[in-house]
C-alpha positions in Angstrom: 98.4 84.3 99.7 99.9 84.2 96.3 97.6 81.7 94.5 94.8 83.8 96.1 96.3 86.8 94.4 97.0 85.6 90.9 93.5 83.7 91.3 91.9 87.0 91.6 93.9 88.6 88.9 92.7 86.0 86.6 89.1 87.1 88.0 89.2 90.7 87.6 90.4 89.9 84.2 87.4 88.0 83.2 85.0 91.3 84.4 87.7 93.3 82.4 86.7 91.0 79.4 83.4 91.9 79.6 83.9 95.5 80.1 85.6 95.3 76.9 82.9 93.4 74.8 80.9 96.0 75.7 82.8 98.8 74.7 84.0 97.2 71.6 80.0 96.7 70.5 80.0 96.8 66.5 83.7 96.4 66.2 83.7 93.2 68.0 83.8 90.8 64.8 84.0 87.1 64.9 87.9 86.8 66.1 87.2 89.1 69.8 86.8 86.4 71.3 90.7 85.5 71.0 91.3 88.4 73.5 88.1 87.2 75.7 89.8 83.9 76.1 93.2 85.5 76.6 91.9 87.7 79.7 92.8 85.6 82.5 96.6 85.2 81.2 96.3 88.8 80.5 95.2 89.6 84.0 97.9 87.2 86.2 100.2 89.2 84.0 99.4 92.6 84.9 99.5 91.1 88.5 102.6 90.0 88.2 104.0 93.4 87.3 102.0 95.4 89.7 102.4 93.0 92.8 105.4 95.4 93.7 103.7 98.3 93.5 101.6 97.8 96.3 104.3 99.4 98.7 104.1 102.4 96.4 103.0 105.5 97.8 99.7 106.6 96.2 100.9 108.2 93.3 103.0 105.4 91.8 100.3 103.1 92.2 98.0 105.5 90.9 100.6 105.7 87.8 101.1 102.0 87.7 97.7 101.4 87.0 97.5 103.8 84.0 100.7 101.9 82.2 99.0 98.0 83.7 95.6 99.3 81.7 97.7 100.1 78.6 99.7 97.0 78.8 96.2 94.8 79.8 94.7 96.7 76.5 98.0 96.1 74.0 97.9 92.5 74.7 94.3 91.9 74.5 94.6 93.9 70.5 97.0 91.2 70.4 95.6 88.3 70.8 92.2 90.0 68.8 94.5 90.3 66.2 96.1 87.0 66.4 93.1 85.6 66.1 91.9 87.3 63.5 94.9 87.1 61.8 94.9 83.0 62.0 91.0 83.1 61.0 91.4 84.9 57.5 89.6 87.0 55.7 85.7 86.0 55.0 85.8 84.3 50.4 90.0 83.6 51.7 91.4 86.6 50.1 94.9 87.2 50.9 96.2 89.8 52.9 99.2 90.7 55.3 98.6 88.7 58.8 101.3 91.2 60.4 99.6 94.2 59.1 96.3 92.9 60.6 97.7 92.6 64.0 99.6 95.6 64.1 95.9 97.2 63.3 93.9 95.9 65.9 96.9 96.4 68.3 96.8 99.9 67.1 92.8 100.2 67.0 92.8 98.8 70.7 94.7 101.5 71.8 92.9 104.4 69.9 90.1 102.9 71.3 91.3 103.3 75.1 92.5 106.7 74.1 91.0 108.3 71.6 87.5 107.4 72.2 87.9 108.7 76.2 87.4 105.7 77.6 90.7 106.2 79.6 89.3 108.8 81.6 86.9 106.0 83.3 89.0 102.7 82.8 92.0 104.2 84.8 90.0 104.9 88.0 88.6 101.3 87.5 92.0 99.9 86.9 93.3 101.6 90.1 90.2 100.7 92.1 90.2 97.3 90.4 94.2 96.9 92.0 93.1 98.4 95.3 90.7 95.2 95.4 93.1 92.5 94.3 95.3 93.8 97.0 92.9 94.1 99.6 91.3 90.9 98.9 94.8 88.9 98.5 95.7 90.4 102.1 98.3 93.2 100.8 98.0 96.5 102.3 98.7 99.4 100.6 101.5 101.3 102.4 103.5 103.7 101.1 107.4 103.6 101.7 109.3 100.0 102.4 107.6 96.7 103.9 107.9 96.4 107.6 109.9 93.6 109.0 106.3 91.7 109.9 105.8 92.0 106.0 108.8 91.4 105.0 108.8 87.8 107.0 105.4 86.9 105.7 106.4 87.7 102.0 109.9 85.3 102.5 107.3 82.6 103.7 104.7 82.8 101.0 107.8 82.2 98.6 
């Protein structure tokens, strides 16, 4: 059950990817696909923190999903902006590689924000764990495991 979940983490991460070329359109530039490529690690991570969260009631997870689509959007800026960084400028002229991944960091989350793109990404990103869950056999319950769980958890371990 776990390498079925973090296998469809790394899944949903690759739609996510292409939910956010599409968005991005003329802002893409040659160094987006450093977060494209980074979308599966960037996925099995936000699994890994929301995994827990699945015995939430509704409300956490709901909230869970809004800070695991901010996190999911920070570190795909940063590896955009790694990879821009590590590309250069177009002619080589100089400029502060910190400073251009501290932008695109910062330009990823304005995007989210700014641009209202929040107000559709976080019902994805919740109905996007809900499916992870349901298809990696964890049932959203609110309140603490029952014992059946807790014994099937301790043997996927």
């Amino acid at each position: 059950m776990t390498r079925r979940y973090y296998l469809l983490c790394a899944t949903s991460a690759v739609v996510w990817a292409v939910i956010a070329y599409l968005i991005a359109g003329d802002f893409r530039g040659s160094a987006f696909w450093g977060g494209l490529a980074s979308a599966p690690i960037i996925g099995v991570m936000a699994g890994v923190i929301y995994r827990p969260v699945y015995r939430f009631p509704l409300a956490g997870r709901v909230a869970m999903s809004l800070l695991t689509l901010y996190l999911s959007a920070v570190l795909f800026g940063l590896a955009w902006g790694i990879t821009d960084a590590i590309q250069g400028s177009p002619g080589g002229a100089p400029r502060n590689n910190i400073e251009v991944v501290y932008q695109t960091v910062a330009a990823t989350f304005y995007g989210v924000t700014a641009t209202g793109f929040v107000v559709f990404l976080w019902p994805l990103a919740h109905l996007n764990h809900w499916l992870v869950g349901h298809f990696a056999g964890h049932h959203a319950t609110a309140g603490p495991p029952s014992s059946r769980s807790r014994s099937l958890e301790q043997e996927n371990q």
